[in-house]
C-alpha positions as CSV (number, residue, x, y, z in Angstrom):
1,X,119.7,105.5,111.6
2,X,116.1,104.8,111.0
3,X,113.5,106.0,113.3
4,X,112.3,103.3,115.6
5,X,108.8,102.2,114.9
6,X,106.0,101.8,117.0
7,X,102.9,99.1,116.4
8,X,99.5,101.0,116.3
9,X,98.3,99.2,119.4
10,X,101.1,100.1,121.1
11,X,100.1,104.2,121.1
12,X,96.3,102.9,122.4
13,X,95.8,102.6,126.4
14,X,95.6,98.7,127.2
15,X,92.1,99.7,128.9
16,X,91.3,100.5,125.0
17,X,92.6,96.9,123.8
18,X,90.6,95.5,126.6
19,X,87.5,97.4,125.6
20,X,87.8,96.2,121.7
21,X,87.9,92.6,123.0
22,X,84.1,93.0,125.3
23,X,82.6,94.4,122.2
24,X,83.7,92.0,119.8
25,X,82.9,89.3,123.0
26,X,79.5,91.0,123.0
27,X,78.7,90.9,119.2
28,X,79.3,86.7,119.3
29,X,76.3,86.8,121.5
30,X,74.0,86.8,118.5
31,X,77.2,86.6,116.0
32,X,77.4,89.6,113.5
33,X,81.3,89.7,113.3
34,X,81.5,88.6,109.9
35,X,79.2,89.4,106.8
36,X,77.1,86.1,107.0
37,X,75.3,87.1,110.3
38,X,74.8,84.2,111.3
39,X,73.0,85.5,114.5
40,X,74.1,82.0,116.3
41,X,74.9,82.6,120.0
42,X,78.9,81.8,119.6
43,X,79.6,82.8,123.4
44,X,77.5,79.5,124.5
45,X,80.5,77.0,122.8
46,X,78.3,76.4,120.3
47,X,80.2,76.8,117.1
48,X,79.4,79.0,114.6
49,X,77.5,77.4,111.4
50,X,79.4,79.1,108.4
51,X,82.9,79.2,110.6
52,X,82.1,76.2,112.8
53,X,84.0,78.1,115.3
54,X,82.7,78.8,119.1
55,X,83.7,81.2,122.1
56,X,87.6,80.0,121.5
57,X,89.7,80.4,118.3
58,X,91.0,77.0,116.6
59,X,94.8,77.3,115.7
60,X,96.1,74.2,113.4
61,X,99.8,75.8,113.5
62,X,102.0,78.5,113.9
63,X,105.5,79.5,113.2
64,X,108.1,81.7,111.1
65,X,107.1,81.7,107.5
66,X,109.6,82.9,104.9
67,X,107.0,82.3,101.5
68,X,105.1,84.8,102.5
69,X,105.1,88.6,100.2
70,X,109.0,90.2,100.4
71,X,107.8,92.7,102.5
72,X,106.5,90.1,105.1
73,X,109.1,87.4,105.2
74,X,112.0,89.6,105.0
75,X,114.9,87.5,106.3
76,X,113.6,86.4,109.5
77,X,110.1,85.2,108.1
78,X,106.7,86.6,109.0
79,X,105.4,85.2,112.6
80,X,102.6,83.2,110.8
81,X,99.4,81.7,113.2
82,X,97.0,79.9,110.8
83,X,93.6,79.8,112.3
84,X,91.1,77.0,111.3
85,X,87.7,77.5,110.3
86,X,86.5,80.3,107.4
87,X,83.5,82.7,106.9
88,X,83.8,81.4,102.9
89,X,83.5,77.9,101.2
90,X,86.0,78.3,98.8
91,X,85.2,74.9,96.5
92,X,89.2,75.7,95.5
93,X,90.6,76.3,98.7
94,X,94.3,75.0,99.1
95,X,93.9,75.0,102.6
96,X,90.5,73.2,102.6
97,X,92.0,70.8,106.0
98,X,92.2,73.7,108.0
99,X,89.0,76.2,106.4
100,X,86.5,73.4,106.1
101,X,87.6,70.0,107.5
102,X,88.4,71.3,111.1
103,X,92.0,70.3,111.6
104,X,93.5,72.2,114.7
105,X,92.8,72.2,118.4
106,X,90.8,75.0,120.5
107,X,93.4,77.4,122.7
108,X,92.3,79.7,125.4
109,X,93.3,83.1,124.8
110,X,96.3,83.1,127.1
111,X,97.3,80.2,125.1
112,X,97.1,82.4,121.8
113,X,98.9,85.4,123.5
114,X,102.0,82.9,124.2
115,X,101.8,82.1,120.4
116,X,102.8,85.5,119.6
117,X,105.1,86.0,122.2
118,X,106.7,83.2,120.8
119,X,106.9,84.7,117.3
120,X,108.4,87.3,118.4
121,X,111.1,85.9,120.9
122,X,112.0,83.9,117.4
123,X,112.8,87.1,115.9
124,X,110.1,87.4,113.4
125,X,109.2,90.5,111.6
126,X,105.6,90.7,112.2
127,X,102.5,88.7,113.4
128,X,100.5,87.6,110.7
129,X,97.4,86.1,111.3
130,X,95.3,84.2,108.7
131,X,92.1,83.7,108.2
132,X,91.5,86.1,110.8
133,X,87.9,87.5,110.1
134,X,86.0,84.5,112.3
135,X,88.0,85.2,115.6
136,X,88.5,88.6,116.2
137,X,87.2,88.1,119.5
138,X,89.7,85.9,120.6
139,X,92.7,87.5,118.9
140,X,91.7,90.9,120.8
141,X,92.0,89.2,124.1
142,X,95.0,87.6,123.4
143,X,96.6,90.7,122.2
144,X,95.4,92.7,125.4
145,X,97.3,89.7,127.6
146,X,100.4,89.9,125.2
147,X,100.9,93.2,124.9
148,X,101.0,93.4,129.0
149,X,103.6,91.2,128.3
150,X,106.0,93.3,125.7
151,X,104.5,92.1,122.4
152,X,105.8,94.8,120.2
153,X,105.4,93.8,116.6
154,X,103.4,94.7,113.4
155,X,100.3,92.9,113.3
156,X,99.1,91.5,110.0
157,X,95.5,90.8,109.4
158,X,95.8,88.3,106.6
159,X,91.9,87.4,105.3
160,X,90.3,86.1,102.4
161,X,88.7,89.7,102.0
162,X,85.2,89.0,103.5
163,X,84.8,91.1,106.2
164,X,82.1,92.8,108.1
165,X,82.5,96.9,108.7
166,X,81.5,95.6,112.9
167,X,85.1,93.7,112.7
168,X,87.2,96.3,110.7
169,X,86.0,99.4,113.2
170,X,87.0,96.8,116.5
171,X,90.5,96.4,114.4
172,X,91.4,100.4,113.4
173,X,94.0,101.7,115.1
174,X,95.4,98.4,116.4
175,X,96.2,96.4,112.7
176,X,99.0,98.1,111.2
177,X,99.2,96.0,108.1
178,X,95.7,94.9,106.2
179,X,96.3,92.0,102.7
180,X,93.1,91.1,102.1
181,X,92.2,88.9,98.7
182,X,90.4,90.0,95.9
183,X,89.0,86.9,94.7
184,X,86.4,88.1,92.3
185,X,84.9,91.3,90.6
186,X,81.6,89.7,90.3
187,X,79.2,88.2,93.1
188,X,77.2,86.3,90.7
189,X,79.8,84.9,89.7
190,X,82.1,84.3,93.0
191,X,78.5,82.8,94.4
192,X,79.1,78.9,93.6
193,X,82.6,79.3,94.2
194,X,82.6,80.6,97.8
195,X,79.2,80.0,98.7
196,X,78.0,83.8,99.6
197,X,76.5,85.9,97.7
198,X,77.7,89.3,97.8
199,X,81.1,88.6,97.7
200,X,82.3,91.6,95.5
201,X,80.4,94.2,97.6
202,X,81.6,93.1,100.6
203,X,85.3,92.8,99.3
204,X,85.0,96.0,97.9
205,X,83.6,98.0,100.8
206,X,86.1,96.2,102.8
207,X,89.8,97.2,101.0
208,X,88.7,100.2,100.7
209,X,88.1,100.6,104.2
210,X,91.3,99.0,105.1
211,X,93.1,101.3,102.5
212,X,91.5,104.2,105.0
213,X,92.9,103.2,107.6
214,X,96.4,101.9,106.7
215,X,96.9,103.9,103.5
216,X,99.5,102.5,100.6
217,X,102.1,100.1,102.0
218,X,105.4,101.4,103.5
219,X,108.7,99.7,104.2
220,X,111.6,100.2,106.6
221,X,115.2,100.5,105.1
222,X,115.1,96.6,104.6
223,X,112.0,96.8,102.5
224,X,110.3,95.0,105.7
225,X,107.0,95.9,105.6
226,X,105.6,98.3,108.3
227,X,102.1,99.9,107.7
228,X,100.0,99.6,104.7
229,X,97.6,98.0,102.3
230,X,98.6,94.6,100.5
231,X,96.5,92.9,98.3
232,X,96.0,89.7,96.5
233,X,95.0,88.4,93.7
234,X,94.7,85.1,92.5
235,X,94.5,84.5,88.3
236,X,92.1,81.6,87.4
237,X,91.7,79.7,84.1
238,X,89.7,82.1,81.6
239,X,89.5,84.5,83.7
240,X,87.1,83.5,85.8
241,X,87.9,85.7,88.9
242,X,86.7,88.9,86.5
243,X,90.7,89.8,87.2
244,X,90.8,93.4,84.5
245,X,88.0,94.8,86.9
246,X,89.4,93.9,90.3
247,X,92.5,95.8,88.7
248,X,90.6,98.3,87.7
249,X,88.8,99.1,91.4
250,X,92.1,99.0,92.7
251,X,93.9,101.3,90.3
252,X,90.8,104.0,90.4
253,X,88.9,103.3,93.4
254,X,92.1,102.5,96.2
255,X,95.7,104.0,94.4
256,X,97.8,102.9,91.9
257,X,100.3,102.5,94.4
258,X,98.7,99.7,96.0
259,X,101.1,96.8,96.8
260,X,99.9,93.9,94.4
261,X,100.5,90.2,94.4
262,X,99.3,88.9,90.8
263,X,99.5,84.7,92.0
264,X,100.1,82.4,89.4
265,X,99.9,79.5,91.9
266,X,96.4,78.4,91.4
267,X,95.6,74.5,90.8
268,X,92.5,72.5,91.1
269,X,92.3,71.3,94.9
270,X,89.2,70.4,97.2
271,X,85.8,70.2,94.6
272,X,87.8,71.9,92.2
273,X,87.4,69.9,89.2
274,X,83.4,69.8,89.8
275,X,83.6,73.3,88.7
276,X,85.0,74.0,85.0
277,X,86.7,76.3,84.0
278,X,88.1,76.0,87.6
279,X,89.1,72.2,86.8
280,X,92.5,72.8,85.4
281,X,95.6,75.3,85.9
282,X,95.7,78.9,84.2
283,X,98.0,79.0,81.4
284,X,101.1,81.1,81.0
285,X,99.6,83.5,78.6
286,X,96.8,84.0,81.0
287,X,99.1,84.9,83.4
288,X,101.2,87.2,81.2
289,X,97.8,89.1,80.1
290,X,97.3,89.6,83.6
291,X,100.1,91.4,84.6
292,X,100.3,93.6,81.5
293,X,96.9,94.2,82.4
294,X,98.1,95.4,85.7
295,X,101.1,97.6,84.4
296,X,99.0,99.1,82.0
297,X,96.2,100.5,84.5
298,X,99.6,101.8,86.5
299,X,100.1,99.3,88.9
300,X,103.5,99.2,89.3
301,X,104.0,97.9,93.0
302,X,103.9,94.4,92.1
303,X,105.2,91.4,94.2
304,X,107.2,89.1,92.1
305,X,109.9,87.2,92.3
């Protein structure tokens, strides 16, 4: 019989949770949660410029998800809350309804601590929230009120991989499970794609600070995921995304045991096609030199089908 396992909030007092959720409250004052600084004063429900996101997160949906990573869905799906607004302008985004047009409604954070109870009363595997690197604040009050209230799951902080060292120290000890995207090895050239422009360094400094915390990914008996680093990646057309040296960082600079998803899902969506190479789908044998790529710097912890 496996041990039972315990969320890494779960050994913090809820005086700590509360005291990670004033802070975070306290740095949207003059916002410096995320990398873009934006220094706008997020606490007066004026929304933020980059995130366009005030006081109150903006969820456009939540439920069980079962496409997720294998570690993450399992059988009972990952307990998936997508938030709206991003600290990137991804000109590719799949998701640009939620990240840049604004589709979802503002919830108090008692509202947001139901959303997870829910999750879990579903049966879910974890709470994965995405897109999470805007609303820290909020999701540290909600999980203060739903942990009073027997929340007792992983947590999953699922971002596109821009994220300030201010949000990751409010988050140690209470995220059991960082997957961060890698989007890019180069800021020069991740700068008219996402619209920041020192993407790589950030991401960088980031994962590796997540890695830190979390270490390499571990699974329960199920191969349910349970504490660890995942990491995405996804391949563009000619390689765009710099994808041998993200693969490298992560082989030398984080471990070669790092959980990898290699995504081969990439198609031109939102401004997409304004921006060749970026203007058509990545071929097969793109994709195929990518993941020997991958094997051959020993990355062997690869999420595929």
């Amino acid at each position: 019989m496996e041990p039972t396992f315990t969320p890494a909030y779960r050994t913090l007092p809820p005086s700590e949770l509360q005291r990670r959720a004033h802070m975070a409250r306290e740095h949207m004052d003059s916002c410096s949660l995320c990398p873009r600084r934006c220094g706008i004063d997020r606490n007066q429900a004026r929304r933020g410029a980059p995130c366009r996101t005030g006081a109150k997160a903006i969820v456009y949906s939540y439920g069980p998800h079962h496409g997720e990573e294998r570690p993450l869905s399992g059988v009972r799906g990952s307990g998936t809350i997508f938030f709206t607004g991003c600290n990137l302008h991804c000109i590719f985004c799949q998701n640009w309804e939620l990240s840049q047009g604004g589709e979802g409604r503002e919830v108090t954070d008692h509202e947001l601590a139901r959303m997870m109870l829910n999750l879990q009363e579903q049966g879910c595997h974890n709470i994965n929230m995405v897109s999470p690197s805007h609303v820290v604040a909020p999701i540290l009050a909600a999980l203060a009120i739903a942990v009073s209230r027997g929340l007792d799951l992983p947590l999953v902080y699922n971002s596109g991989g821009y994220d300030s060292p201010h949000a990751l120290a409010l988050m140690e000890g209470i995220i059991d499970i960082y997957m961060p995207d890698m989007k890019f090895a180069d800021s020069a050239t991740a700068r008219p794609f996402l619209g920041v422009p020192d993407y790589a360094e950030v991401n960088r400094a980031a994962v590796s600070e997540m890695h830190r915390q979390v270490g390499d990914l571990s699974v329960d008996g199920a191969g349910v995921a349970r504490r660890g680093l995942l990491v995405r990646h996804l391949i563009l057309p000619q390689n765009a995304a710099g994808t041998d040296a993200v693969l490298a960082y992560l082989a030398r600079e984080i471990s070669p045991d790092t959980y990898l998803n290699l995504m081969d899902q990439y198609r031109p969506c939102y401004r997409a096609m304004e921006y060749p190479p970026l203007d058509r789908r990545p071929s097969r044998a793109e994709f195929r030199e990518a993941l020997a790529a991958a094997r051959a710097m020993g990355l062997t912890r690869l999420d595929r089908p």
